[in-house]
C-alpha positions in Angstrom: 33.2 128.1 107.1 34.5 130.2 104.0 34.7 128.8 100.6 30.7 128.0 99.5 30.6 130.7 97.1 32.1 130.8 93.4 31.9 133.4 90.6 31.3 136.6 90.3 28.2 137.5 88.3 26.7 134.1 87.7 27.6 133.6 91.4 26.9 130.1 93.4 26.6 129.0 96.7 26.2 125.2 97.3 24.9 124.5 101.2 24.2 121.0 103.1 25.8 118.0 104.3 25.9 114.8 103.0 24.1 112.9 106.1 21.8 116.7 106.9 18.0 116.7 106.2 19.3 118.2 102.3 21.6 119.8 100.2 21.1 122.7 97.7 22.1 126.0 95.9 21.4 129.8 95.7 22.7 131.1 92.4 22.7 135.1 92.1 23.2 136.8 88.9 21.4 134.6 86.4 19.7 136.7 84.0 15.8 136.7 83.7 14.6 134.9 80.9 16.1 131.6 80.7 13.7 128.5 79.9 13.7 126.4 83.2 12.0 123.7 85.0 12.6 121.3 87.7 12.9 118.7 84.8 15.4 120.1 83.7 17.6 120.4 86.4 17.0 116.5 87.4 18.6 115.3 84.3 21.7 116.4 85.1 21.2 115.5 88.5 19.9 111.9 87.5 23.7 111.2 85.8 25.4 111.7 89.6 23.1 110.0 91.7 23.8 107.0 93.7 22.8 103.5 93.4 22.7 103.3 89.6 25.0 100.4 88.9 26.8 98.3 90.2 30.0 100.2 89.8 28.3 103.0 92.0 27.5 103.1 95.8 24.1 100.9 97.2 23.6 104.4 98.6 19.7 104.8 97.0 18.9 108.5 96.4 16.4 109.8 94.3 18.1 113.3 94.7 15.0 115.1 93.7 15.4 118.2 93.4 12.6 121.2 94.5 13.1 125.0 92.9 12.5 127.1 95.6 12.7 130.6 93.8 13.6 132.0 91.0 11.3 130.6 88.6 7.8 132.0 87.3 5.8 131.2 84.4 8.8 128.2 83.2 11.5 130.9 82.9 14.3 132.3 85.3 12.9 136.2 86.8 16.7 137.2 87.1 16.0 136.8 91.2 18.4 134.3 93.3 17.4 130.7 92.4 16.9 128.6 95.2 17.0 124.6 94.8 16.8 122.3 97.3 17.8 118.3 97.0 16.8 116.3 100.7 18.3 113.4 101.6 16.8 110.8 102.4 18.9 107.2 102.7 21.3 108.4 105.0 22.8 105.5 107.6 25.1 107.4 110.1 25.6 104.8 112.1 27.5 103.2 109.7 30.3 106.1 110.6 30.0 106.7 114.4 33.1 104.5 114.4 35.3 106.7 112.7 34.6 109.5 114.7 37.5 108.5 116.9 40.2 108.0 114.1 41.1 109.6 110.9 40.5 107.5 107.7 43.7 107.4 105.0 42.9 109.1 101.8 40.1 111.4 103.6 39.5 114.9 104.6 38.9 114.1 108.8 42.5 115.1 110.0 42.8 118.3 108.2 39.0 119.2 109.6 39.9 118.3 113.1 43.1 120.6 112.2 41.2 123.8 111.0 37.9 123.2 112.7 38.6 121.8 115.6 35.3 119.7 115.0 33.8 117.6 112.4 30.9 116.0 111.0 32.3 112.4 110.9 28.9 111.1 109.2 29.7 110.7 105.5 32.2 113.7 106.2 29.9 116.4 105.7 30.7 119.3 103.9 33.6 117.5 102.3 31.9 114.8 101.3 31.3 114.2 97.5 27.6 114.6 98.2 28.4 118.0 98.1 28.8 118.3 94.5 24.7 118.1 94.1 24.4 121.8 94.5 27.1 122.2 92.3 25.6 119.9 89.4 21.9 121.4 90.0 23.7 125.3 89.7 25.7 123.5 86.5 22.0 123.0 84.7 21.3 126.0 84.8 24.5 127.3 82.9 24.5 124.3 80.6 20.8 125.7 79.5 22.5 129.3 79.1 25.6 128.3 77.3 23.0 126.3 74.7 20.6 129.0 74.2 24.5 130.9 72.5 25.1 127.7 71.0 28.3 126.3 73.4 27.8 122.7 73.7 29.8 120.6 76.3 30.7 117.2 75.6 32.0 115.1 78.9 32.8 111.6 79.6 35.4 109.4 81.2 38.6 109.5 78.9 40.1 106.1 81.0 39.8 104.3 83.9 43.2 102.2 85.3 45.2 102.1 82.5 42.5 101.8 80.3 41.9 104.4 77.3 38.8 104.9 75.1 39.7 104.5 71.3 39.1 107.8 70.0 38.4 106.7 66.9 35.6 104.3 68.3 34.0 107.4 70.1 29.9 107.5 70.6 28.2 110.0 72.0 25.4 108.4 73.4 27.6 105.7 75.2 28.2 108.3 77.2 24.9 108.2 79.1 24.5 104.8 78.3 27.6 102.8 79.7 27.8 102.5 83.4 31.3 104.2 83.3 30.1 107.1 81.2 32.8 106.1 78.8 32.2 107.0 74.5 33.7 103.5 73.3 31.6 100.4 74.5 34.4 98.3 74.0 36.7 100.1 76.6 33.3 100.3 79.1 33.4 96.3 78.9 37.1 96.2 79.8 37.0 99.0 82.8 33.9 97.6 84.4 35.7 94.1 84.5 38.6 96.0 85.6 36.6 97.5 88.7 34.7 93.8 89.1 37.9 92.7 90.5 38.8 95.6 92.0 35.9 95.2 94.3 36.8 91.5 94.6 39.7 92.9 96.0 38.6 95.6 98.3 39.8 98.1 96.4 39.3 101.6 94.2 40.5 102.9 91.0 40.9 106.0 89.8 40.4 107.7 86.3 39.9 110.8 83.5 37.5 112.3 82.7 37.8 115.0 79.5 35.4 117.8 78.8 35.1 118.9 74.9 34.1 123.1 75.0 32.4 123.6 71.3 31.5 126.9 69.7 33.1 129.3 72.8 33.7 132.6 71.0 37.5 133.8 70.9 38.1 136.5 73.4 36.4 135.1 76.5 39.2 135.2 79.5 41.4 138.0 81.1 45.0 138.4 81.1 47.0 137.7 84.7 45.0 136.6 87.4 41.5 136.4 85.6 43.1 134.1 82.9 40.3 131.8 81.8 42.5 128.1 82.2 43.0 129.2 85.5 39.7 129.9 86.6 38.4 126.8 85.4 41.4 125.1 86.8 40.4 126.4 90.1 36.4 125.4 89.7 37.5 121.6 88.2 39.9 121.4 91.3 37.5 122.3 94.0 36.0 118.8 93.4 37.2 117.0 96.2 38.4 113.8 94.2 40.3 116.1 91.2 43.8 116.2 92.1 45.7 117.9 88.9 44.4 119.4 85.5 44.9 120.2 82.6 44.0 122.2 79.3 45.1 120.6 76.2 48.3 118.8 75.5 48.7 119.4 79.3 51.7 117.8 80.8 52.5 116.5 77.6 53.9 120.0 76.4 57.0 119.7 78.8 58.5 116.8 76.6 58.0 118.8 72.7 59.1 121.9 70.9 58.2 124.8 69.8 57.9 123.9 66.3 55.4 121.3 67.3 53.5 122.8 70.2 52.8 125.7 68.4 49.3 126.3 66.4 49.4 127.5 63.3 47.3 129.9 62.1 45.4 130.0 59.4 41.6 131.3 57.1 38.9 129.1 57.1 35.4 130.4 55.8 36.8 133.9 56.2 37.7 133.4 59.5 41.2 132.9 61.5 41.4 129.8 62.8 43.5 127.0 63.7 45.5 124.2 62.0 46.1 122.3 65.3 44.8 122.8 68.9 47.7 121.9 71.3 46.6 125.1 73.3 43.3 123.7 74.0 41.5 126.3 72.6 43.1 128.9 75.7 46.0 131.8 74.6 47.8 134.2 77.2 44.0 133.2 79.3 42.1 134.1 77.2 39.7 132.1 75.0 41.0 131.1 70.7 37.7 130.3 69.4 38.8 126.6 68.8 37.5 124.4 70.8 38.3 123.9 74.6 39.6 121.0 75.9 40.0 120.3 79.2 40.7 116.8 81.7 40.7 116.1 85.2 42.5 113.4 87.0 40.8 111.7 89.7 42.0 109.8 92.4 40.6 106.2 93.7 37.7 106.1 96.1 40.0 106.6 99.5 37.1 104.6 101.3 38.1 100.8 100.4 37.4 98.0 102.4 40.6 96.8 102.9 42.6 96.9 106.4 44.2 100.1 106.7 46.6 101.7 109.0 45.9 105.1 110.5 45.8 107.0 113.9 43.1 108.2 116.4 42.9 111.2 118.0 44.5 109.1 121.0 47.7 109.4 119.0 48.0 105.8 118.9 48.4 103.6 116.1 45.5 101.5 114.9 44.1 99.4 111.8 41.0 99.6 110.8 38.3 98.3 108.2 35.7 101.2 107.1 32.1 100.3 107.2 29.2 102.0 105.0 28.3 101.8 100.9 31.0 103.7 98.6 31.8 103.9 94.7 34.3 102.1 94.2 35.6 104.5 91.9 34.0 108.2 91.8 35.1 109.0 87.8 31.5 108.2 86.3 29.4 110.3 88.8 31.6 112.8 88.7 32.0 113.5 85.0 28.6 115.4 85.5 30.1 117.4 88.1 33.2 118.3 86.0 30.8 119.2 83.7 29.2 121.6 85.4 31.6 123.7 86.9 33.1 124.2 83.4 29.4 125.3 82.3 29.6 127.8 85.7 32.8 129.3 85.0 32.2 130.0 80.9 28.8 131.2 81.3 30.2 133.7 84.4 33.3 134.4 82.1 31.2 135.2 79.2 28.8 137.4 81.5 32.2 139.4 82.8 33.7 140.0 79.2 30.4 141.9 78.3 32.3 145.1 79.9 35.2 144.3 78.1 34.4 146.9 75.1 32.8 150.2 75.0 31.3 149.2 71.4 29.9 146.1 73.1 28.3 148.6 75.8 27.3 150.9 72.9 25.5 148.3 71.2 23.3 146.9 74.0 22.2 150.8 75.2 22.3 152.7 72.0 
């Protein structure tokens, strides 16, 4: 299998399956000197975990996480870091069912497809257990994108049709609603929201918005290296992310020109913005405002509700999916979305260090 590995200096590759003794990460390329510990790792790792609420799976994981390599002496050596997460709650028998037939909303057909073969328990690689590496490589940048003063701010933006007042927006409701959302108010309407849903058997989806603060202008390259479309790529490959966007988005198919463009303008001495409908991103490369990015994710395809589907018979069957699922996958993953944006800037920023010969002057002259 192809496709584990993602960046280029600052370089990633998540390993495991989601019913396998563990899951983990290598990352290559992280410069030496970065403070790091385990500790800090599991706090990130601590917002995706299961069994936290009741809007979450029963799935219990304390997705502890072991650094392998890497470390010495509580700071990175600039040698591949290893981490390792083991699994430990795993029930596969709740899936030797489905081995047979190919569950709506999933990725079994396509495997079978491509592969030939699949790991039906949990569904392996594709599973959203997968994201753990991901989240425990995401520390590491969201420690190095600090350290140069970038600070990421994510959270579910709405759940169902309901939208977070902006104007009611707190920080620490963040971590401390169970839908990871910055207005308490709309938290109490979603989770009553998915408190029927699950009386109903069913999923919701949602959005989740990441805030970029304090990225430098000039981070990005021009045609295929364009920074939107790298981190378009990285928030996609989460399996539930099904479109994205960088600031107004969609929306900027419906205005004009007079309105979607940002004027500019001095502030402190510097150039700078009057609005941000770019989302902080020009021609790929990076405006100094501040990014703005969402990802749209889609409902929880395993619901307990009859389905219709097909087995590998050919023949048409119904079926009711066993096991413990999220009945919507926005909260744990707004970590996740997190991460790979922190993965993809701190890479970017490592790559635009070559940009300039001044810049090259300066670090060996």
């Amino acid at each position: 299998m192809a496709g584990s590995t993602y960046g280029t200096i600052f370089k990633i590759t998540t390993w495991g399956e989601s019913h396998g003794a563990g899951l983990g990460v290598v990352i290559d390329g992280c410069p030496a000197g970065i403070p790091l510990s385990a500790m800090d790792v599991q706090q990130f790792l601590d917002r995706r975990k299961p069994g936290q609420t009741r809007i979450a799976t029963p799935r219990k994981e304390a997705d502890e996480v072991e650094i392998l390599s890497g470390i010495f002496e509580g700071y990175t050596t600039g040698t591949p870091i290893s981490m390792l997460v083991r699994n430990t709650s795993q029930q596969s028998g709740d899936y030797s069912e489905i081995a047979s037939y190919y569950r709506p909303g999933h990725a079994d057909f396509t495997f079978d497809s491509k592969y030939g073969f699949r790991d039906y328990r949990g569904g392996g690689r594709s599973s959203g257990r997968e994201t753990v590496g991901r989240v425990a490589a995401g520390a590491v940048a969201c420690i190095a994108l600090k350290q140069l003063g970038i600070e990421l701010i994510t959270y579910t933006k709405s759940i169902g049709n309901i939208t977070i007042n902006m104007d009611a927006f707190d920080t620490s409701a963040i971590l401390e609603t169970p839908t990871c959302m910055p207005d308490r108010e709309a938290s109490e309407k979603a989770e009553n929201y998915l408190e029927q849903c699950i009386k109903n058997s069913d999923s919701a989806g949602g959005i989740i918005e990441c805030i970029v603060k304090n990225m430098p202008a000039g981070i990005g390259d021009p045609v295929f290296e364009k920074l939107d479309a790298n981190l378009a790529k990285a928030v996609m490959s989460i399996g539930a992310v099904k479109a994205v966007e960088v600031g107004d988005g969609c929306a900027v198919s419906f205005s004009n020109g007079s309105f979607n463009n940002d004027a500019f303008c001095i502030e402190e001495q510097k150039i700078s913005k009057k609005t941000n409908h770019a989302g902080g991103i020009l021609g790929g490369i990076s405006d100094g405002s501040d990014i703005i990015l969402r990802a749209y994710v889609k409902p929880t395809p395993s619901i307990y509700s009859t389905q219709e589907t097909v087995n590998k018979e050919k023949e048409e069957i119904k079926i009711n999916i066993k096991g413990r699922h999220d009945p919507i996958i926005v909260p744990r993953a707004v970590v996740v979305v997190e991460a790979m944006t922190a993965i993809t800037l701190f890479d970017a920023l490592l790559l635009n260090m070559t940009a300039r010969m001044d810049s090259i002057q300066k670090f060996y002259i």
